[in-house]
C-alpha positions in Angstrom: 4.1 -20.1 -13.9 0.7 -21.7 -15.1 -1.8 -19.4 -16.6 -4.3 -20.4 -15.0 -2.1 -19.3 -11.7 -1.3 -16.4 -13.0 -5.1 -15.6 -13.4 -6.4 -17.1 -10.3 -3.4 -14.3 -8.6 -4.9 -11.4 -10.9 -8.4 -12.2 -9.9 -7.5 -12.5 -6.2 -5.6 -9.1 -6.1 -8.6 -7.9 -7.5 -11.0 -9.3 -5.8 -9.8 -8.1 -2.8 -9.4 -4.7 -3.4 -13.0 -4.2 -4.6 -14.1 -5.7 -1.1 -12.0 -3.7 0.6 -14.3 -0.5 -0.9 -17.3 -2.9 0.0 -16.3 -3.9 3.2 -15.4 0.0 4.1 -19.0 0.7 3.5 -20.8 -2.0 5.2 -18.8 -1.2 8.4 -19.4 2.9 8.4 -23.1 1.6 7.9 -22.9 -0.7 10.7 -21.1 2.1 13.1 -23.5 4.1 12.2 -20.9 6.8 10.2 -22.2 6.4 6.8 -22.7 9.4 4.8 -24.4 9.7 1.6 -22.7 13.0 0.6 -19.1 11.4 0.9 -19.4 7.6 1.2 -21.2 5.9 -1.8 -18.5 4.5 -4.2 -18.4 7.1 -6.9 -14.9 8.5 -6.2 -12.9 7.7 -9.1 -10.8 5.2 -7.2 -13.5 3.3 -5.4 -15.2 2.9 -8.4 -12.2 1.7 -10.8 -11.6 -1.3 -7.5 -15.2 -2.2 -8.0 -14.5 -2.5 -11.8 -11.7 -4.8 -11.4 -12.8 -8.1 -11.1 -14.8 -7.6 -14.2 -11.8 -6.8 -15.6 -9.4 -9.4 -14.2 -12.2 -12.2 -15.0 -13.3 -11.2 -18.7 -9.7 -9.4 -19.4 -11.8 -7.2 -21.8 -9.0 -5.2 -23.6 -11.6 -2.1 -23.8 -11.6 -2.1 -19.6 -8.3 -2.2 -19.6 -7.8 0.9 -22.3 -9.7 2.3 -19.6 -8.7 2.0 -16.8 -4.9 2.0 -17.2 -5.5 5.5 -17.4 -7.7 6.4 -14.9 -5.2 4.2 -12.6 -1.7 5.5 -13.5 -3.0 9.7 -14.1 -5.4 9.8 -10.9 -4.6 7.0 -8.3 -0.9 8.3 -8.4 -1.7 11.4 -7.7 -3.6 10.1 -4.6 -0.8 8.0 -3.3 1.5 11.1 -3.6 -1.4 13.9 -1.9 -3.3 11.4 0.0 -6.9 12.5 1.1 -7.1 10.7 4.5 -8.8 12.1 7.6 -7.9 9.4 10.0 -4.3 8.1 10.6 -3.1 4.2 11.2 -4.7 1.6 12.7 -8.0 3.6 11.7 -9.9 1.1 8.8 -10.8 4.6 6.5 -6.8 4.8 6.6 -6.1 0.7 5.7 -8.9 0.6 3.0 -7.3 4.0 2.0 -3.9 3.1 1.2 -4.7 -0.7 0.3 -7.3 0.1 -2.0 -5.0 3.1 -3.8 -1.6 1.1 -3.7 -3.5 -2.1 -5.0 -5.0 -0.2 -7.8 -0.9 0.6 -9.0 0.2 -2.7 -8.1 -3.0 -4.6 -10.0 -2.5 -2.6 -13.4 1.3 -3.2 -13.7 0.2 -7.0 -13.3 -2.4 -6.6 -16.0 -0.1 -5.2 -18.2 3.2 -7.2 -17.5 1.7 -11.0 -16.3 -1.3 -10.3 -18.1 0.2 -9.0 -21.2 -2.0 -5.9 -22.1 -0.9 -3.4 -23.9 -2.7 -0.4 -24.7 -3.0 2.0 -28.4 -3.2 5.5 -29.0 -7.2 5.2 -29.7 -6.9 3.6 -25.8 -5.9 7.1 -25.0 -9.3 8.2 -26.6 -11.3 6.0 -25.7 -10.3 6.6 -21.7 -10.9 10.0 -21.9 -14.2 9.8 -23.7 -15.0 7.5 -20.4 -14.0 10.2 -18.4 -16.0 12.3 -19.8 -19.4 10.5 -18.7 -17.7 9.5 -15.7 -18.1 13.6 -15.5 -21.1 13.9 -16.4 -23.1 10.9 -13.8 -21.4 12.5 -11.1 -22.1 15.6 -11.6 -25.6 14.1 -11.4 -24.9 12.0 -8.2 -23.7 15.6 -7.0 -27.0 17.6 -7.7 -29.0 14.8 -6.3 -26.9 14.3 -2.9 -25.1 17.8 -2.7 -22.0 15.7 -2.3 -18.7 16.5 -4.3 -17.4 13.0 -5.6 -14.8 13.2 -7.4 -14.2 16.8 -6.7 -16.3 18.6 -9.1 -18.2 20.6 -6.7 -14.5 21.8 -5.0 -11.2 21.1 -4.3 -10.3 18.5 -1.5 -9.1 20.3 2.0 -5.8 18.5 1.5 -3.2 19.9 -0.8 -3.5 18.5 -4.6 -2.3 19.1 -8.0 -5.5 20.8 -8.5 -4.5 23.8 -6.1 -2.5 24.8 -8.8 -5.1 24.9 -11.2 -6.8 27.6 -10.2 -10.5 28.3 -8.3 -13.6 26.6 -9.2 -14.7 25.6 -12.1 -11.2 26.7 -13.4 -9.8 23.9 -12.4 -12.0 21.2 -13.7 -11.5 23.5 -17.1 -7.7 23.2 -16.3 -8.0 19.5 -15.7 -9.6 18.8 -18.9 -6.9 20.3 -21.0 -4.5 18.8 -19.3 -5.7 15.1 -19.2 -5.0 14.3 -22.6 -1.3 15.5 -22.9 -1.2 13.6 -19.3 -2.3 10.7 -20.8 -0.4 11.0 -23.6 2.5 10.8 -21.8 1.5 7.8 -20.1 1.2 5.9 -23.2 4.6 6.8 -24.7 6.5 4.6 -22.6 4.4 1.9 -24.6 4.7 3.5 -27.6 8.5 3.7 -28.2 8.6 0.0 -27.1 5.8 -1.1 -29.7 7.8 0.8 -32.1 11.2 -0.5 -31.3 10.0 -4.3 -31.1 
């Protein structure tokens, strides 16, 4: 395939999962359902689909390092305990799922059309993100008494944080564990870096 197909595809699968976050938003505003304490894009997930196309259009290997992460430790473990209040044809339910399964389908392309591979500092440098991820939405939080990204509690469905303990045990829990998590997420790449 032509490269420059193969990025017009990247940037159109990305593309259209950050509009499907936008476009989720613009029509709770216009039904008049919007709510600042759980809408605004700052779960992890909606924010990594509005990240995308900068991603898909620069390829900035440091996005990537990122985001790899972020995609294949946290949007899995939506897809297998999904957080949706509303069932099919509902549009919270179809942005759900399309913006959570394109996320997983996106960064598989990055890495095998694309060709991005990530390093052992990638795993460093993705949890040092994280980290002020934590720390602006923690301050979104205070400002909004919301709970984005769950730092204020657990989500009402059941997670792999229910196993971590109460709050704030479990973000405690979740930090430790992230690394090791991620860790394992980059062997795959390391055993083939070091067996090519």
């Amino acid at each position: 395939m032509n490269v420059s197909k193969i990025y017009i595809i990247g940037n159109i699968i990305a593309i259209s999962i950050s509009l499907s976050v936008i476009f989720a938003i613009i029509l709770k505003v216009f039904l008049n359902d919007f709510d600042v304490k759980n809408d605004l894009p700052f779960h992890l997930c909606s924010l990594i689909a509005l990240l995308l196309p900068i991603y898909s259009i620069t390829r900035r290997k440091g996005i990537y390092e990122v985001i790899l992460f972020w995609i294949l430790a946290g949007t899995l473990q939506s897809l297998i305990t999904p957080d949706v209040l509303h069932g099919f044809p509902h549009y919270t339910y179809i942005k759900y799922w399309f913006t959570h399964a394109g996320l997983i389908v996106f960064i598989f392309y990055a890495t095998f059309i694309y060709d991005s591979r990530p390093s052992l500092k990638s795993v460093v440098k993705s949890f040092l993100a994280l980290q002020v991820y934590l720390v602006f939405v923690y301050i979104i939080n205070s400002a909004f008494n919301s709970n984005y990204f769950y730092i204020n509690g657990k989500p009402d469905v059941t997670t792999l944080l229910d196993s971590f303990g109460d709050w704030p045990y479990y973000i405690l829990v979740g930090e430790l564990v992230v690394i090791p998590f991620f860790l394992i997420i980059y062997l795959p790449f390391y055993l083939l870096k070091k067996r090519t």
